[in-house]
N, C-alpha and C positions, 0 to 999 in steps of 0.2 A: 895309146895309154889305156891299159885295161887295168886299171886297182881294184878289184873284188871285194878284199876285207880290208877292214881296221885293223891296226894292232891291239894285244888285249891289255887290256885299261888295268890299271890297279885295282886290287882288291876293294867290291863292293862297289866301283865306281862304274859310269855306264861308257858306252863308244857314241859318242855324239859326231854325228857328220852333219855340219851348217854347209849350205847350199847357198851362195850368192852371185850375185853378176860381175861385181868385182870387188879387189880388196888389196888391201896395200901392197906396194907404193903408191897405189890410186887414193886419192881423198875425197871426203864424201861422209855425210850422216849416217850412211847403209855401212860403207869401210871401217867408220870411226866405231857404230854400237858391235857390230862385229869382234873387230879386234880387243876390244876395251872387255864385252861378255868371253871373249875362247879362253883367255887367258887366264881367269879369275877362274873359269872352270878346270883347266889343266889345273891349275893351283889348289883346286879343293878333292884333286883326287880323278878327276876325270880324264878319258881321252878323249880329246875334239882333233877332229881333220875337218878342215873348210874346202868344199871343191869349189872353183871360181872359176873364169874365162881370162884368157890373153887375145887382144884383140891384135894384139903388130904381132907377137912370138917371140916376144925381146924378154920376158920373164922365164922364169926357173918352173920349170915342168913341177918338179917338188923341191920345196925346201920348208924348213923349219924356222916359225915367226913366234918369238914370246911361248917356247914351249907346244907353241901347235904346230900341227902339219898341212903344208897348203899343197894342195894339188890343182893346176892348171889347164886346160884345156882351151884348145884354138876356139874363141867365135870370130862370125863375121856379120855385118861386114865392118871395115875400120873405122871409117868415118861417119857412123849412125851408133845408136844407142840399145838396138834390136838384141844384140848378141845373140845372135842361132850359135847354139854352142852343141852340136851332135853328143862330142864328147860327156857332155852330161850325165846322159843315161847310162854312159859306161862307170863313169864316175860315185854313182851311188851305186854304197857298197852293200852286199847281201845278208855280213855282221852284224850292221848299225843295230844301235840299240832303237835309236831313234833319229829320226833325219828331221832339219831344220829348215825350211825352205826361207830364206829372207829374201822378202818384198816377192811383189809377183806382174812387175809390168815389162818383163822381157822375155823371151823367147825360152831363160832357162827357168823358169817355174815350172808351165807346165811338163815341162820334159825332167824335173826333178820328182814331181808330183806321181806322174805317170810311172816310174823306174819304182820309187819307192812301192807302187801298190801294185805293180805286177810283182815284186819281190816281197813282196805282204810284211813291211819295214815301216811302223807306224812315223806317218810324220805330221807336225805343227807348220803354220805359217805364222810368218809376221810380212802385217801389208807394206810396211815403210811405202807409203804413197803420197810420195811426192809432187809438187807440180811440173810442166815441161816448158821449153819457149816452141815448141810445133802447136798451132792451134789444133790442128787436123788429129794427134794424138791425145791431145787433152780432150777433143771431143769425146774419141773411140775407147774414151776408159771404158763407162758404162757397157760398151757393146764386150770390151775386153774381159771384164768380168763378169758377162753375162755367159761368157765361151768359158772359162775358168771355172765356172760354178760348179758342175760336176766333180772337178778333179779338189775343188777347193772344199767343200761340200763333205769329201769322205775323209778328211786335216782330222785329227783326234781332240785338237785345239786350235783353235786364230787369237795369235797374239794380237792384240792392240796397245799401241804405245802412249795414246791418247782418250779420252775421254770419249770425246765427240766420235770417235772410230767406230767405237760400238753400234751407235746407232746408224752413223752412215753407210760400214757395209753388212748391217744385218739387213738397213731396206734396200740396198743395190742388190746383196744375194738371198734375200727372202730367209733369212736365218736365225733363229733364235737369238736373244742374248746367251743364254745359257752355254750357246757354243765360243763364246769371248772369253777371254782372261785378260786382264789390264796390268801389264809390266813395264811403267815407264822406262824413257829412257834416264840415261845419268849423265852427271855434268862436272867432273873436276879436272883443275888447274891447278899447277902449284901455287905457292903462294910467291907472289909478284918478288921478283930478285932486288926491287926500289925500295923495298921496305915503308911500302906507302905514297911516298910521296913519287908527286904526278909533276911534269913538264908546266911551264905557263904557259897559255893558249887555251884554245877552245876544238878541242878533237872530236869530229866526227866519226865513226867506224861504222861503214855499212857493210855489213859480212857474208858471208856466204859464197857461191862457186859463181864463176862471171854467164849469168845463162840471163837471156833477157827479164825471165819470171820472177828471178830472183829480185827484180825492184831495182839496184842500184840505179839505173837513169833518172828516178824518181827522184831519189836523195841529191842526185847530184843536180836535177833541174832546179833543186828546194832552196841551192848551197847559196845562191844571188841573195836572194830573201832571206836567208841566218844573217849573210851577211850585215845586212843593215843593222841588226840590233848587236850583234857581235864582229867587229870586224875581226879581229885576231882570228876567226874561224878556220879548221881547213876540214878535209874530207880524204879519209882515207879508206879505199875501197878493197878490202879484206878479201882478196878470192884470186882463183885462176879460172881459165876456163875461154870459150871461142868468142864469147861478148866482146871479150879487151879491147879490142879494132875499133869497135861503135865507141864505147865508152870515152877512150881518147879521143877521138873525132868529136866526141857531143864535149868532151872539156874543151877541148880548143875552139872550139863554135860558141861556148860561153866565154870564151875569155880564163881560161879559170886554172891554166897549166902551173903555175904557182901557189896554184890551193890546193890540187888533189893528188893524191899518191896513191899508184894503182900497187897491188903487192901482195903477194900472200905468203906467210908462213909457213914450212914444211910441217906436215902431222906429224912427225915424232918432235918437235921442239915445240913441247907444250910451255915450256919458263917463257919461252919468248912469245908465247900468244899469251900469256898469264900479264906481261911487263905490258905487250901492245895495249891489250883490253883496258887495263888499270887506267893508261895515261888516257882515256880518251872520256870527253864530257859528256857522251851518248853514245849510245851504241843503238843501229839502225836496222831494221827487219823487215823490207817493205815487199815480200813477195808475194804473188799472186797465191799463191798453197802451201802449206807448213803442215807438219803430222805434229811431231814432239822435238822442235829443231837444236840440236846439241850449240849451235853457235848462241843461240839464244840462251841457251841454258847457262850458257858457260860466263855470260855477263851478268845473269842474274846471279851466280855464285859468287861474283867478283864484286856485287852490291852495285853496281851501273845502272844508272837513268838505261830505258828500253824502250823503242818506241817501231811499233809493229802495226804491220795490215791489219785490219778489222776482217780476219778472214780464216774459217778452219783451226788449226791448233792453235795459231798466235792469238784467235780472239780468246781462246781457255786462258791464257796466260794472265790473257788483262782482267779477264774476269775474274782471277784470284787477287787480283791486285799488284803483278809483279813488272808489269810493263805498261804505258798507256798503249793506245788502240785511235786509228785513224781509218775512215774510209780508205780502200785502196785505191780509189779515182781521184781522189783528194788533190786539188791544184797545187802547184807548188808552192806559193802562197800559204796556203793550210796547212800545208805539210811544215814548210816551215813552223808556222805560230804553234802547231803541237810538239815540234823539235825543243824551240824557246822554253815553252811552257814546261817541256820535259826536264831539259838542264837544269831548271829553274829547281825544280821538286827535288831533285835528284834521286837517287836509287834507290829501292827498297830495299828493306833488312832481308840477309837469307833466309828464308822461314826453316822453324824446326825439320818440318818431313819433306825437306830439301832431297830430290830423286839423287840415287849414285849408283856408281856403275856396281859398288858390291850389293847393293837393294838390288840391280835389275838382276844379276848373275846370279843372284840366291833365287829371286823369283825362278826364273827357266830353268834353275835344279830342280827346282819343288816341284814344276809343273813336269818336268821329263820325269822325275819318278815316278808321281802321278799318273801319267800316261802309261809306263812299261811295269805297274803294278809293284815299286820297288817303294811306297811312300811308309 
């Protein structure tokens, strides 16, 4: 697969090529702001092509998603997160107005980074810096972007999706604010197909991808202890992913296969993650790292009690006031009595300058013209 150029964009519009590790049918925060911004950009007149990786070779080399173009390329290896994806560099194309690199903790950043500035194709980053369940990875961030710097270093822009971003990787790469731009991400649902009204019970939803960082064993060690003050309680754990195994093991160890439902809703059935979210009396966040997490966001849109790690983006959240905030060591015991505490309060209002995917998509036009002198 050698792609060279883009096709040429509509009148006055740019050729945007976003660079990701992966992207739908895969789900994920980095998939969802992806798809949610290419779109919104074909629709205002641009061309965007996404080049991504296929780790089995079961996807479509190219095809066309929501008016964008996705191009493909083999990484390896399958069953790691690494993606060495060769094809990369061939993949960034020589046109682009401007290239996008999103996130930078896999193998195709720098080989994105590097293509675009040997072919002097200005590009932006966004970090989407997530956490891992490998300790050994979460250690080597820091050493990761300290090897990154260079290539990250000569970006025209680094996006941050987060507040806290800023400051974190200006001291991890010694780099100005000045070289930031804050484009949150965005958060809509349709509007709930119940027209309101919620199931009787007491619903749990702890969301996210089944990865042990993500926290769910937390919420579910917490479920004994809801119990007692709610018994109607149950727990249902919002995701996919290689946890599942443990997860049902640690419910059956509790006793608890009649309270919890493991499940996750496909990404394009947003009515039916709009209907889940609604009915549930808390919606849960307990992961060890959060940037600017779209599952979070998307309960705070839906007015839901949120009840989050005391840690990285989730503690921004509380600190605006849209979710409480819990140690993340926090016994289950604790964890429980802020669960309680939470239902109790119930959700807060959406606030006015509520983030959305058309606010983030307009920001990254502004800032691409910006950058290729078209402002």
């Amino acid at each position: 697969m050698r792609p060279r150029h883009l096709p040429d964009p509509p009148a006055r519009g740019l050729r945007i090529l976003m660079v990701t590790p992966s992207f739908h049918p895969e789900s994920g925060g980095v998939e969802t702001h992806v798809r949610e911004v290419s779109r919104r950009l074909v629709e205002a007149g641009h061309c965007v092509t996404v080049a991504t990786t296929d780790t089995l070779g079961r996807l479509p080399a190219r095809e066309y998603v929501d008016g964008v173009e996705v191009r493909r390329v083999r990484a390896w290896p399958s069953n790691r997160d690494w993606r060495l994806a060769p094809g990369i560099s061939r993949a960034v194309s020589g046109n682009a107005d401007i290239v996008h690199v999103q996130s930078y903790h896999t193998f195709v950043a720098p080989l994105a980074m590097a293509a675009a500035l040997r072919l002097r194709r200005p590009y932006v980053v966004t970090f989407h810096g997530g956490g891992h369940s490998d300790r050994m990875r979460n250690a080597a961030r820091p050493l990761q972007l300290r090897a990154l710097r260079p290539l990250i270093a000569r970006a025209a822009r680094l996006v941050a999706v987060a507040e806290f971003e800023i400051a974190h990787y200006g001291r991890a790469l010694n780099l100005p604010h000045s070289r930031f731009v804050l484009i949150p991400n965005g958060a809509e649902l349709p509007a709930p197909r119940r027209n309101g009204t919620r199931p009787q019970g007491t619903l749990i939803a702890s969301v996210g991808r089944l990865e042990r960082y993500k926290g769910h064993h937390r919420v579910l060690r917490a479920l004994p202890h809801i119990i007692e003050r709610h018994p109607d309680a149950r727990l249902w754990i919002a995701g996919a992913g290689p946890y599942e195994a443990e997860l049902r093991r640690m419910t059956a160890e509790l006793g608890l296969e009649d309270r919890v439902t493991i499940r996750a809703i496909p990404p394009e059935d947003r009515g039916g993650m709009a209907d889940a979210l609604t009915s549930a009396s808390l919606v849960a966040l307990m992961s060890d790292w959060e940037t600017h997490p779209v599952a979070a966001l998307e309960a705070i849109g839906l007015e839901r009690p949120l009840l989050v790690a005391d840690n990285s983006g989730l503690r921004e959240l509380a600190g605006r006031g849209l979710a409480a905030a819990i140690p993340t060591d926090a016994s289950p015991r604790e964890l429980a009595g802020a669960a309680i505490d939470a239902i109790a309060r119930g959700g807060p209002r959406r606030p006015s300058d509520f983030p959305t995917w058309d606010g983030c998509a307009t920001g990254l036009e502004d800032l691409y013209l910006s950058v290729v002198g078209r402002a």
